[in-house]
DOGU-558787 format. One record per residue (C-alpha): residue in three letters; x, y, z. Coordinates in steps of 0.25 Angstrom, whole numbers, padded with zeros to 4 digits, always signed. Layout:
DOGU-558787
ALAXYZ/...
This chain:
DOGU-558787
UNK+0040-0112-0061/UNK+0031-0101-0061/UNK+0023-0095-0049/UNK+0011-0098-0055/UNK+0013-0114-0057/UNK+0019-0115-0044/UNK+0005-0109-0038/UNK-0005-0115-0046/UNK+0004-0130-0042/UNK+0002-0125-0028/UNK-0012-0123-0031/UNK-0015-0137-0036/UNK-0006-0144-0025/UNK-0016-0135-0014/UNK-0028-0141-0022/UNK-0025-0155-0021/UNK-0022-0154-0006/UNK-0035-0147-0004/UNK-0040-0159-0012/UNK-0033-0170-0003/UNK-0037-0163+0009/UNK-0052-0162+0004/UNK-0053-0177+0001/UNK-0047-0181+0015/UNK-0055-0170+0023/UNK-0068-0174+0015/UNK-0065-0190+0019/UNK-0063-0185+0034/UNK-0078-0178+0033/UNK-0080-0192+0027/UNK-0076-0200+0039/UNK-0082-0189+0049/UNK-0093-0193+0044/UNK-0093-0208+0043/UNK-0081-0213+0046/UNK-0085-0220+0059/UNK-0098-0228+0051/UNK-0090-0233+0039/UNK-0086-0245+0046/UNK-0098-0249+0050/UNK-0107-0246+0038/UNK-0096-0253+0031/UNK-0098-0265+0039/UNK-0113-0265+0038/UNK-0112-0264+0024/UNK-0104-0275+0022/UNK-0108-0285+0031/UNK-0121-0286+0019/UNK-0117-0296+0010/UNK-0112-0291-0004/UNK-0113-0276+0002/UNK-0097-0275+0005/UNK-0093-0269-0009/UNK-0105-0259-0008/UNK-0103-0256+0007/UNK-0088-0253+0003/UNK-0093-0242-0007/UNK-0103-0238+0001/UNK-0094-0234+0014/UNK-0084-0227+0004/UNK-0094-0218-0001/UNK-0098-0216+0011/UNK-0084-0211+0016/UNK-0077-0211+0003/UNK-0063-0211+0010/UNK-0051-0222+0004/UNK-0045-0221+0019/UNK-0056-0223+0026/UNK-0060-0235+0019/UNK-0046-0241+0020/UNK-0046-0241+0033/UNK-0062-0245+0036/UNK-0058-0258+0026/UNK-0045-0261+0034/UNK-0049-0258+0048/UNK-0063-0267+0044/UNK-0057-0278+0039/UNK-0046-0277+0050/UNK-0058-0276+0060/UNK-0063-0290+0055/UNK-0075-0286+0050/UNK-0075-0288+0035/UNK-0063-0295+0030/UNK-0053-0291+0018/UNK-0062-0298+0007/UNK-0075-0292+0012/UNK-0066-0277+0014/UNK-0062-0277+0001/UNK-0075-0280-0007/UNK-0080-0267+0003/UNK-0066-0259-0002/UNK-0070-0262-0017/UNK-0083-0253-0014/UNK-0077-0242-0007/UNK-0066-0242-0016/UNK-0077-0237-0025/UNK-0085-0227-0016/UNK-0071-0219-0013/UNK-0071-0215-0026/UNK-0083-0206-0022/UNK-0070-0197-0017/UNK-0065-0195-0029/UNK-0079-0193-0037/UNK-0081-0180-0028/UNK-0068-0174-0030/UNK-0068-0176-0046/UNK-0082-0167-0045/UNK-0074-0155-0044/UNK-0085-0146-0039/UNK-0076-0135-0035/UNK-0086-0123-0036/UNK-0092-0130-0024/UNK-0080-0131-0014/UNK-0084-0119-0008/UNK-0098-0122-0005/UNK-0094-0136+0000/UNK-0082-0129+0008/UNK-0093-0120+0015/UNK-0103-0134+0019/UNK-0091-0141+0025/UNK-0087-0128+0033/UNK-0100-0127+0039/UNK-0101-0141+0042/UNK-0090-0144+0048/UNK-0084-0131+0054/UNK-0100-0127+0061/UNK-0105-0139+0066/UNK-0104-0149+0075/UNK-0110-0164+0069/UNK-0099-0175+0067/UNK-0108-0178+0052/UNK-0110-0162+0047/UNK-0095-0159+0050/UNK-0091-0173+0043/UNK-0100-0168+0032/UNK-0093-0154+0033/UNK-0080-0160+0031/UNK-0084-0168+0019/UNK-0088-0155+0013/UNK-0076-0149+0016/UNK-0068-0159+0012/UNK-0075-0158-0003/UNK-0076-0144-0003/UNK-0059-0145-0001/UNK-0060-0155-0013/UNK-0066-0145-0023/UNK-0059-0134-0019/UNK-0047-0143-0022/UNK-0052-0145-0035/UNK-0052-0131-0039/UNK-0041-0125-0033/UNK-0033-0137-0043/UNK-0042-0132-0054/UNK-0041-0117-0052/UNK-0026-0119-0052/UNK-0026-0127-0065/UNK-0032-0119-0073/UNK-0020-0108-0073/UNK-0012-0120-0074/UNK-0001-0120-0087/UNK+0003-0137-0088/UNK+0012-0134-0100/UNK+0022-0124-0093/UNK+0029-0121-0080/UNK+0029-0130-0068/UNK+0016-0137-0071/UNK+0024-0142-0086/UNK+0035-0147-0074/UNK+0024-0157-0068/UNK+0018-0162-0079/UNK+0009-0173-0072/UNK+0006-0180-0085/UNK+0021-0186-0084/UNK+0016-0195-0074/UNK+0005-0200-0085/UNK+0015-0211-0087/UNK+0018-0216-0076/UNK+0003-0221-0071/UNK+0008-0232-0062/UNK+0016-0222-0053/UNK+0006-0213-0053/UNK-0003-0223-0049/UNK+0008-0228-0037/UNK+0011-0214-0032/UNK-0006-0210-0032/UNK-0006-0223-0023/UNK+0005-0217-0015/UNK-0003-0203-0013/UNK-0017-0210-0010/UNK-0010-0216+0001/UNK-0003-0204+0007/UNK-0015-0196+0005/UNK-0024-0209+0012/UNK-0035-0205-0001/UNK-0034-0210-0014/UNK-0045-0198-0016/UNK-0037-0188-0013/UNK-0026-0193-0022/UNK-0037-0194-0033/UNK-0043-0182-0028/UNK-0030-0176-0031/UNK-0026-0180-0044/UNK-0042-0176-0048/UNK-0038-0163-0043/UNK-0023-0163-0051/UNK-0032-0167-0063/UNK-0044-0157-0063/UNK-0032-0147-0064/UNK-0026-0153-0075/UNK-0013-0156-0068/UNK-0015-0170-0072/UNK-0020-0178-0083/UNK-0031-0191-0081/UNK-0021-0202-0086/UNK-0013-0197-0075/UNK-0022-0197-0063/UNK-0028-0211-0067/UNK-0017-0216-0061/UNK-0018-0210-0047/UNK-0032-0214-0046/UNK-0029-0229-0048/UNK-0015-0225-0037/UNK-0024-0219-0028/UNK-0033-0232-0028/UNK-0022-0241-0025/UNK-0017-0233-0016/UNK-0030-0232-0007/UNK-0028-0249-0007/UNK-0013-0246-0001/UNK-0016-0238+0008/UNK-0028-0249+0012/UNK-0016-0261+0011/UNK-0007-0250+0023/UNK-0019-0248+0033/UNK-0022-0263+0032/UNK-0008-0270+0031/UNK-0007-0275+0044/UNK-0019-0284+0046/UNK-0021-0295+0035/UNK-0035-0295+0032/UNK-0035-0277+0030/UNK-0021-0282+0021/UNK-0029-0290+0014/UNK-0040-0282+0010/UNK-0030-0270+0006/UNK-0021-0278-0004/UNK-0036-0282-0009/UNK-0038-0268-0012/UNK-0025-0265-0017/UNK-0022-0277-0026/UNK-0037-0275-0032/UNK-0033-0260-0033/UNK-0018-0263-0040/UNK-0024-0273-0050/UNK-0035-0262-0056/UNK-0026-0250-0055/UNK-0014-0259-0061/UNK-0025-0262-0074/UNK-0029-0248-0073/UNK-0014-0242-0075/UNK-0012-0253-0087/UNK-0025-0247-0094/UNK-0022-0232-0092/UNK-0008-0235-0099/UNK-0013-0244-0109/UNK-0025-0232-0111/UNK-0012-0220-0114/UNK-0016-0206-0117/UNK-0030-0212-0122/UNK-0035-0210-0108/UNK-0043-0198-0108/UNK-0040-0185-0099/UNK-0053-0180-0093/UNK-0054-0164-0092/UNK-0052-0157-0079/UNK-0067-0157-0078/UNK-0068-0171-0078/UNK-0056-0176-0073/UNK-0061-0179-0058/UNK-0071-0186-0062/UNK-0063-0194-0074/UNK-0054-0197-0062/UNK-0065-0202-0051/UNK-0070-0210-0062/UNK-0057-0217-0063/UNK-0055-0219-0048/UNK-0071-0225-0047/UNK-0069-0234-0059/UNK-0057-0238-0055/UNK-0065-0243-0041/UNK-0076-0248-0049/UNK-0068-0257-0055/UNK-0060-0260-0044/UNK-0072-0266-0038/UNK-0078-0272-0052/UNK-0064-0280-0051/UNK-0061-0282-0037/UNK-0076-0286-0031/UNK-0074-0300-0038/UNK-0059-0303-0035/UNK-0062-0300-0020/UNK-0062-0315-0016/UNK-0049-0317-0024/UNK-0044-0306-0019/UNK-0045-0308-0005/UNK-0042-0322-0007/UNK-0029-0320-0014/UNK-0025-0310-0004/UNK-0030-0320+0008/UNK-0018-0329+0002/UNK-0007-0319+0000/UNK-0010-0312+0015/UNK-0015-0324+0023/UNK-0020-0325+0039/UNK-0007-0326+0047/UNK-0006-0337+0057/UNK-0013-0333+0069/UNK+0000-0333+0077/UNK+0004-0321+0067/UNK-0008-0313+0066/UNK-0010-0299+0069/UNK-0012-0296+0085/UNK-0021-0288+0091/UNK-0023-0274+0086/UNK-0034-0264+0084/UNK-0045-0268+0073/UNK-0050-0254+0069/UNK-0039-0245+0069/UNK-0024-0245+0063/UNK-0011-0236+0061/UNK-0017-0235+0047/UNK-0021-0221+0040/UNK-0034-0216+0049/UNK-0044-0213+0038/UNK-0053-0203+0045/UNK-0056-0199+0058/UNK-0069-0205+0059/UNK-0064-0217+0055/UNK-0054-0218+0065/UNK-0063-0214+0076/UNK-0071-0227+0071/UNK-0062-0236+0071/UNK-0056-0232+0084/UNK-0070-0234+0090/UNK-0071-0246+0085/UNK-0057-0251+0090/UNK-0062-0245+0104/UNK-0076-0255+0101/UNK-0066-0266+0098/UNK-0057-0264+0112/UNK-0073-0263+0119/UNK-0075-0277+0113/UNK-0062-0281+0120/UNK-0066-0279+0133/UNK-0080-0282+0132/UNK-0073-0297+0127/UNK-0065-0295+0140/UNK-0072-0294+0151/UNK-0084-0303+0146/UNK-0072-0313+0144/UNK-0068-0309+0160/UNK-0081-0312+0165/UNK-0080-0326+0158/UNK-0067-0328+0165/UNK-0074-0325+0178/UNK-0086-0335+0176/UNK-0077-0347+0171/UNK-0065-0344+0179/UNK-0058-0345+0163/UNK-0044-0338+0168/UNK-0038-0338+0154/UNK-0051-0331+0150/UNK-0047-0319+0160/UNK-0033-0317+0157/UNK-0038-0318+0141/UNK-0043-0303+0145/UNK-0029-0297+0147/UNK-0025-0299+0131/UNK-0036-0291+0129/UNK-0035-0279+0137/UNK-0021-0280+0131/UNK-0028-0278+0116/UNK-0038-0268+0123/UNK-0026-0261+0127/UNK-0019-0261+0114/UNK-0031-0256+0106/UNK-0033-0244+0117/UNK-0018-0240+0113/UNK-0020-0242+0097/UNK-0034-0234+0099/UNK-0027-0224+0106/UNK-0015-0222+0097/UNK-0025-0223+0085/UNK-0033-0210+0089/UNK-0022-0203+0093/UNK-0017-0205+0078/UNK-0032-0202+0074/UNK-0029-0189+0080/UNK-0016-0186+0076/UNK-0019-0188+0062/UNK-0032-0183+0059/UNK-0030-0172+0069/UNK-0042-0161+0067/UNK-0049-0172+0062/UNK-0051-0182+0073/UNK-0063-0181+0083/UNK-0055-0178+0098/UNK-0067-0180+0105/UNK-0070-0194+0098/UNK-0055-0198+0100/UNK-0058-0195+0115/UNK-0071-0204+0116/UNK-0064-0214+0111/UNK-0052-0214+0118/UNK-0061-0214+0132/UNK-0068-0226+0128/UNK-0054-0232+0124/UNK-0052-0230+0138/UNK-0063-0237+0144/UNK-0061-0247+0136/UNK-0046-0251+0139/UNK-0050-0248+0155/UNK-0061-0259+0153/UNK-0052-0267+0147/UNK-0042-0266+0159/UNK-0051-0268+0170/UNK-0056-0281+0164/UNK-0041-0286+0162/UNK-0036-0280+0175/UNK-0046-0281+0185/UNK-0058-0290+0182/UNK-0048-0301+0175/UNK-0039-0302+0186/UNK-0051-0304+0194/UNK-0056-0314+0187/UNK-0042-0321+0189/UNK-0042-0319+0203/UNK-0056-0327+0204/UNK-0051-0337+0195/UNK-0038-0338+0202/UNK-0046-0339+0219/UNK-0055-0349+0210/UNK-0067-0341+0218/UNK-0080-0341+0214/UNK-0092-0330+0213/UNK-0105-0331+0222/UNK-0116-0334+0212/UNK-0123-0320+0216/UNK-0110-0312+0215/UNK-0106-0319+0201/UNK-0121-0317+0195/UNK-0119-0302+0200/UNK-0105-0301+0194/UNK-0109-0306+0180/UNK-0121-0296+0181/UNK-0113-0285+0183/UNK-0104-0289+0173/UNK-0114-0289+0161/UNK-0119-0275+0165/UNK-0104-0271+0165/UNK-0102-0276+0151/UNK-0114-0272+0145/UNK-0110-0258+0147/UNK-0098-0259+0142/UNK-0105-0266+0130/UNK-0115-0253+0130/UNK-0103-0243+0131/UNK-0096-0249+0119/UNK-0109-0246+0113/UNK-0111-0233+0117/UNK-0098-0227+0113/UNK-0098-0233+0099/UNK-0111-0229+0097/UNK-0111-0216+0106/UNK-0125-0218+0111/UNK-0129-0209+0122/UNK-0140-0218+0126/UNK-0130-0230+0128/UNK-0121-0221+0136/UNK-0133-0217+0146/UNK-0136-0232+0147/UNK-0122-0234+0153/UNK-0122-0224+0162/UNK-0136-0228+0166/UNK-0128-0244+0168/UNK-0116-0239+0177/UNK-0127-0233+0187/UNK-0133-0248+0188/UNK-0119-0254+0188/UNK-0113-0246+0198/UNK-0125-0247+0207/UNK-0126-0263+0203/UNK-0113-0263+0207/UNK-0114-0258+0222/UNK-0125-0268+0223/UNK-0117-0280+0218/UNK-0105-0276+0227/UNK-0116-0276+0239/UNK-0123-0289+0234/UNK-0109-0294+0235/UNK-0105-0290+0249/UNK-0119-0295+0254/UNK-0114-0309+0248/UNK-0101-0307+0255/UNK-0107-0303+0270/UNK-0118-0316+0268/UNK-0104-0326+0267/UNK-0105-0330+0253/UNK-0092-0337+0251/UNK-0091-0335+0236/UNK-0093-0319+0239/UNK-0081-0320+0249/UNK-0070-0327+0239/UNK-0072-0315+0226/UNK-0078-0305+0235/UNK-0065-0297+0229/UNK-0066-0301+0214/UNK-0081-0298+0214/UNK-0082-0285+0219/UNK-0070-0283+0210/UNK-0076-0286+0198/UNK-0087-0278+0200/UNK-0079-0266+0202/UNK-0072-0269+0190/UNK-0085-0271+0181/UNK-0089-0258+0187/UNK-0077-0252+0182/UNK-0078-0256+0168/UNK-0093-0251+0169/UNK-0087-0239+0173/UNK-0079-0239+0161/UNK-0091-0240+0150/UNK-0098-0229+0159/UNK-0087-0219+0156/UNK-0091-0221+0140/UNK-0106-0218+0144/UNK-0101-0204+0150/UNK-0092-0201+0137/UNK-0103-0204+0126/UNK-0113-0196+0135/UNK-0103-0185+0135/UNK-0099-0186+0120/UNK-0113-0186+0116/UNK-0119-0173+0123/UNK-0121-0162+0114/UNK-0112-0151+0110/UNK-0117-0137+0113/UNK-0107-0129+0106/UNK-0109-0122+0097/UNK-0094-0117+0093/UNK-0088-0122+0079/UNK-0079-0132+0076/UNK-0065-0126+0073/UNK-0060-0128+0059/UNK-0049-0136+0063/UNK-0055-0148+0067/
């Protein structure tokens, strides 16, 4: 083996990592930039009638990532919001969209990379915008992609395929041997979490002549069934997600299995595109292959779902799943953005919790309905078990995608975690216990002091409803509402705590017997209101402008 081959192999091995890394870089830019609105403009476009194939292609072009989308489908339908037979009809569309990916690579514009290289830089090393450097980023992430392309191409050119080392490889010896090709590209689209890097990659083997087109035909239907697996892993453990998955894949298996039989039935009478053409003979492949997928599986997808309703039925209530998070799972992150979502949106769900809670508390005060009261206990319990799977979810987020991953985001959210479980306690061990305690004395409430109470408890709880609004939204207007609400409850609490001792020192006998329970209660509303005030400072904090004026370092 001469020195020569050995350099240009290492050549072409550096040019198809520079490739890999280009496409996943280029689908974080993508998920910087819209990672966290995916879900809801998917949802939005689906809930029209007859809109979910083409909101699925839309959202995928959009953000034209095969992770991203498996997980959006898996944690959407795990949510509840569309169920595995309305998910797949959406995953037939995007299945067409990501093929978007794969047309950019095959363009080969490589006398560009520099330019683009120089945009991305700019954008995302020297400014400050979340969209600009997202936008920087997807350059970069492209410009990576052409260099990749020619560095593979540079390299095949002094390439000799009939002597030395590159005579030893010989990829056409695999030509024969389509089906295992076709398992082991499955194989690599799953390590990679792409199948447009591993298309990427064998475009990139192809432009250099390293490979032949009745080779890589193959790999592309692999990397295709392979993106199902890897939807079929993330989506395994709750029924409806499993469901969809083998949807995908069986769909998936059936075409590819007829399109393996074809390609050996067609022999050396397939034709082999020159390297100019090759990318985009190959994204044709992967786009028809999509279409046809869709042509096919759009009127089977009643069957489908059907069939697959009998062979993975409901389990008996007794055996179903218990309470876990809805949004996020131990399953491959798929972007940062992504994440950030759909940890926001388990935090929302923990808020809903709570808000159930103590409306459900304040019922068990008015009607004396003790079961009602204890109720509340089970669910601080699964309010405390999301704040820990939250928790070790973006402490994964950061370990993983570390230089990726937004710290100062991760912190927001990890201080409204907290307020949220504190509610959450302080409605399960403090004003539950005192609803037991009236129920238990059997003691009733003056008509003043109980109008008063239920007043003060409906301000209280429509602050926390604004807060949950506020941090989702990030609205500085609704955080400066809150504040301008704790000054009125504080003061309305003094007042009510004085209205009360005026009813205690005029002998009302009512006032005597929960003289303790109310003035409790108010101090626990108070502390809850307390709570949603300290998300008011946070946003307001989060929200002022930046006046530096210092880059952001390369590593981030």
């Amino acid at each position: 083996m001469g020195h020569g081959d050995l350099l240009n192999l290492l050549t072409i091995i550096g040019g198809v990592a520079l490739l890999v890394f280009g496409v996943r870089y280029l689908r974080k830019g993508l998920d910087r930039l819209f990672g966290r609105r995916l879900g809801t403009w998917m949802h939005r476009l689906a809930a029209r009638r007859g809109f979910s194939f083409l909101a699925g292609i839309a959202v995928s072009l959009v953000a034209p990532s095969s992770t991203t989308m498996s997980l959006l489908a898996v944690h959407t339908v795990q949510a509840g919001h569309l169920t595995a037979r309305q998910m797949l009809t959406i995953v037939l569309g995007a299945n067409i969209g990501l093929t978007i990916m794969v047309l950019l690579i095959a363009l080969q514009q490589e006398q560009l990379a520099p330019i683009v290289v120089l945009g991305g830089v700019a954008l995302f090393q020297f400014t400050k915008s979340p969209r600009s450097r997202g936008i920087g980023q997807v350059l970069l992430g492209l410009g990576f992609i052409l260099l990749a392309i020619d560095i593979m191409k540079r390299a095949a050119e002094t390439v000799d395929m009939q002597n030395g080392l590159w005579a030893v490889i010989n990829f056409e010896n695999l030509t024969e041997h389509a089906v295992l090709l076709a398992i082991f590209a499955a194989m690599l689209a799953m390590a990679l979490q792409s199948s447009t890097a591993t298309i990427g990659l064998v475009i990139g083997l192809g432009v250099s002549e390293a490979v032949s087109f009745k080779l890589a035909v193959p790999v592309v239907l692999g990397a295709n069934v392979g993106l199902a697996v890897t939807t079929l892993i993330v989506g395994w453990r709750v029924i409806e997600p499993r469901r969809l998955a083998l949807g995908n894949l069986l769909l998936k298996l059936m075409l590819a299995g007829l399109a393996l039989v074809a390609l050996n039935l067609l022999g050396d009478r397939l034709p082999n595109p020159g390297p100019e053409s090759f990318g985009l003979a190959i994204a044709g492949v992967h786009s028809g292959f999509n279409i046809v997928l869709a042509a096919v599986g759009l009127p089977l997808v009643g069957v489908v779902s059907s069939l697959l309703e009998r062979v993975v039925p409901t389990p008996p209530p007794e055996r179903r799943k218990a309470f876990g998070p809805k949004y996020i799972s131990n399953g491959p992150i798929g972007g940062v953005a992504l994440a950030m979502g759909q940890a926001l949106r388990e935090i929302t769900h923990m808020s809903e919790i709570i808000r159930a809670m103590l409306r459900d508390v304040w019922a068990a005060l008015e009607t004396g309905n003790e079961k009602l009261a204890r109720d509340v206990a089970v669910r601080d319990d699964q309010v405390d078990l999301l704040d820990t799977e939250v928790k070790r979810f973006l402490t994964r987020l950061a370990k993983e995608e570390a230089g990726e991953y937004d710290a100062d985001e991760q912190m927001r959210l990890l201080r409204y975690l907290a307020e949220v479980e504190t509610i959450g306690d302080i409605i399960d061990k403090n004003i539950s216990e005192l609803v037991l305690k009236k129920i238990r004395l059997g003691a009733e409430f003056s008509k003043e002091g109980a109008e008063e109470l239920k007043d003060f408890y409906c301000k209280v709880s429509e602050n926390v409803v604004i807060a949950e609004t506020a941090f989702t939204t990030r609205d500085r207007a609704l955080a400066q509402q809150l504040l301008r609400h704790k000054q009125r409850i504080d003061q309305y609490e003094r007042e009510l705590r004085d209205r009360h001792f005026a009813r205690l020192n005029a002998g009302l006998v009512e006032s005597h017997e929960t003289s303790a329970i109310h003035l409790d209660l108010l101090t626990h509303l108070k502390r809850i209101n307390s709570c949603v005030t300290h998300v008011a400072y946070a946003i307001l904090q989060d929200t002022q402008p930046k006046h530096t004026s210092a880059p952001t370092g390369a590593g981030e």
